[in-house]
C-alpha positions in Angstrom: 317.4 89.3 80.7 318.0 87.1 83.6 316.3 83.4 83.2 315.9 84.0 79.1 317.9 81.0 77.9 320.2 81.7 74.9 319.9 80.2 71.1 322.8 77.9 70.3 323.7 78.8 67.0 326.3 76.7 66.8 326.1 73.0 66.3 327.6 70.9 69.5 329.6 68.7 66.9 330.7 70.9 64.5 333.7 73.7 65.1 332.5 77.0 63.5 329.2 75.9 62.3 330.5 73.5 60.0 329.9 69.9 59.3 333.0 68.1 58.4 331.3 67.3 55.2 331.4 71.1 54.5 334.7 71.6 55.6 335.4 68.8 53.2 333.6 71.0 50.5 335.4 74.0 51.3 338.6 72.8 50.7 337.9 71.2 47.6 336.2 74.5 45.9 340.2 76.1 47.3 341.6 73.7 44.9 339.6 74.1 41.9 339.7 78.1 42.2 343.4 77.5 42.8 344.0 75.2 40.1 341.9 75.8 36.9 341.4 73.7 33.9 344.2 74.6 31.7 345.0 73.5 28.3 346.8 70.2 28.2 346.4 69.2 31.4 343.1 68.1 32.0 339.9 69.8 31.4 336.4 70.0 33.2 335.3 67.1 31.9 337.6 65.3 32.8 337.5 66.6 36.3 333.6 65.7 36.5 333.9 62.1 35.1 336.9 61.7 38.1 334.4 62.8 40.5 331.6 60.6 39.6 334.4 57.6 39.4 335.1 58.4 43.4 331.0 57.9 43.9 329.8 54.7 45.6 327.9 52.6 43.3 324.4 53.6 43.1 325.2 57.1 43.6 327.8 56.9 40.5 325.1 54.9 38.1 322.6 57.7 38.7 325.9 60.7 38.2 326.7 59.3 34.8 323.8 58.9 33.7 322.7 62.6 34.5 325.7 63.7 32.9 325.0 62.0 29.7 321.5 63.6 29.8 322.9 67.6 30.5 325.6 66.9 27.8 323.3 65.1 25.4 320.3 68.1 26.4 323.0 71.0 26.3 326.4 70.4 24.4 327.0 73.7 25.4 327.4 73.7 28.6 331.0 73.1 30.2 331.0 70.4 33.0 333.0 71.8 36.1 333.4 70.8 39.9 331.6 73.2 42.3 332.6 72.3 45.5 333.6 68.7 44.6 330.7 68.0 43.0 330.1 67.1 39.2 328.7 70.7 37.5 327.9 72.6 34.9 328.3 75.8 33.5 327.3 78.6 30.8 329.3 81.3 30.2 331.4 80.9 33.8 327.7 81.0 35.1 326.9 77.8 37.1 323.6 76.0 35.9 323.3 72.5 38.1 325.3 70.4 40.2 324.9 66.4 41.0 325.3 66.3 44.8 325.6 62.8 45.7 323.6 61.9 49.1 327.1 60.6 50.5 328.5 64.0 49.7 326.6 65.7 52.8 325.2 62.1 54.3 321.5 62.9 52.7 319.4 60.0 52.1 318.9 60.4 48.2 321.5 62.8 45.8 320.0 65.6 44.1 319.5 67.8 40.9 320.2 71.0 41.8 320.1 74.2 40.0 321.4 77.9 40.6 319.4 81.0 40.0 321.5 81.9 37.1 319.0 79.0 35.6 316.1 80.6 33.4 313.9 78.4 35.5 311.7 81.4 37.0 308.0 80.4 37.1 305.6 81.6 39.5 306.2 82.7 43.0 308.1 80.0 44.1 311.0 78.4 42.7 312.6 75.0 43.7 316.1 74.5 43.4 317.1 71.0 44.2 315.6 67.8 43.7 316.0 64.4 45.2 316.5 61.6 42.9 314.9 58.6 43.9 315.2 57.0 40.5 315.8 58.3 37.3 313.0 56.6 34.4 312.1 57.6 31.1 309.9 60.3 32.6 312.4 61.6 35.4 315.1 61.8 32.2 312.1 63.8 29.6 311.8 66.2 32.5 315.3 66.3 33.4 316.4 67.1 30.0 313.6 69.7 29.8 314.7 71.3 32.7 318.5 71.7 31.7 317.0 72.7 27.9 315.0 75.7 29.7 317.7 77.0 32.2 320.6 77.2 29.0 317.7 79.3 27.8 316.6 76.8 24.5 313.3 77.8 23.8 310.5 74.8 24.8 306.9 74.4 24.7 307.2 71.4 27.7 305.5 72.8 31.0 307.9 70.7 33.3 307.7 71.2 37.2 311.2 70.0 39.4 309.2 68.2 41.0 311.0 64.4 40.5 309.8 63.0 43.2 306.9 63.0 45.8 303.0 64.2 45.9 302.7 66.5 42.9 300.3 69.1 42.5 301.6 70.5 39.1 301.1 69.1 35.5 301.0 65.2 35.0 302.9 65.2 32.0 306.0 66.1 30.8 304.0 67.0 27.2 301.5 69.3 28.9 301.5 72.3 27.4 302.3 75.5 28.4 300.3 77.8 26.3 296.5 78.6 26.6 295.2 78.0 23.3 293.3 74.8 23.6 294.5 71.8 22.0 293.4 71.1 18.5 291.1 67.9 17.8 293.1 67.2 14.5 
């Protein structure tokens, strides 16, 4: 195997394979597993909407106003920090997180949901969106979306697609059944 030169699997910059961004992360989900919510002294929500205060601006605008969407879409759900970022849960089952872009350095913050979410349709299955810019339509789908992973039934064909070319429905109203529409 002389003269075959050898994958670096390892970034130069980062120890381990880490970013410090993720090392960052790590030691953040520590504390919350260490430390749970407890009765009294401060609760998930509490714990989300301190998270989204530490945000930069634009990045905090966009986080509350997501959260006021999943809370507003889901009551049910219990906000939570994943990992230092603002989250949300069913049954101790993560749903979606709010990843801020300076969280990792990204160039937008995403929506991101787990695949305990009852999102499944099709073969393929996105998981996180970049949020460019939240309008009435990103909120509609975003809403839908968080209505269909808790489960809550919905006739809305919404794709997770938020932003960039699209090549599924062009509304958030399209429908998902067959039947064709009535005329009425």
């Amino acid at each position: 195997m002389a003269g075959k030169k050898r994958t670096q699997l390892v970034s130069p910059n980062s120890a381990g394979g880490f970013t410090d961004q993720e090392r960052a992360a790590f030691r953040e989900t520590v504390r919350e597993r260490r430390s749970p919510p407890r009765p009294g002294t401060g609760d998930g929500k509490t714990n989300v909407l301190a998270k989204i205060a530490e945000m930069q601006p634009s990045d905090r605008r966009m986080a509350e106003r997501i959260h006021a969407l999943i809370r507003a879409a889901a009551p049910g759900l219990t906000p939570k920090t994943w990992y230092g970022m603002p989250a949300y849960s069913k049954d101790d089952n993560l749903l979606g997180f709010f990843r801020s872009a300076e969280k990792f350095k990204t160039r937008y913050p995403t929506l991101g949901f787990s695949d305990e979410a009852n999102l499944d349709e099709g073969r393929i299955r996105p998981t996180d969106d970049a949020l460019v810019e939240l309008t009435g339509t990103e909120e509609a789908r975003i809403a839908a979306l968080v209505k269909r992973a808790v489960g809550c039934s919905s006739r809305l064909n919404v794709t997770m697609q938020l932003a960039g070319p699209r090549s599924g429905p062009r509304s958030a109203t399209e429908r998902t059944d067959r039947r064709p529409a009535s005329s009425e």
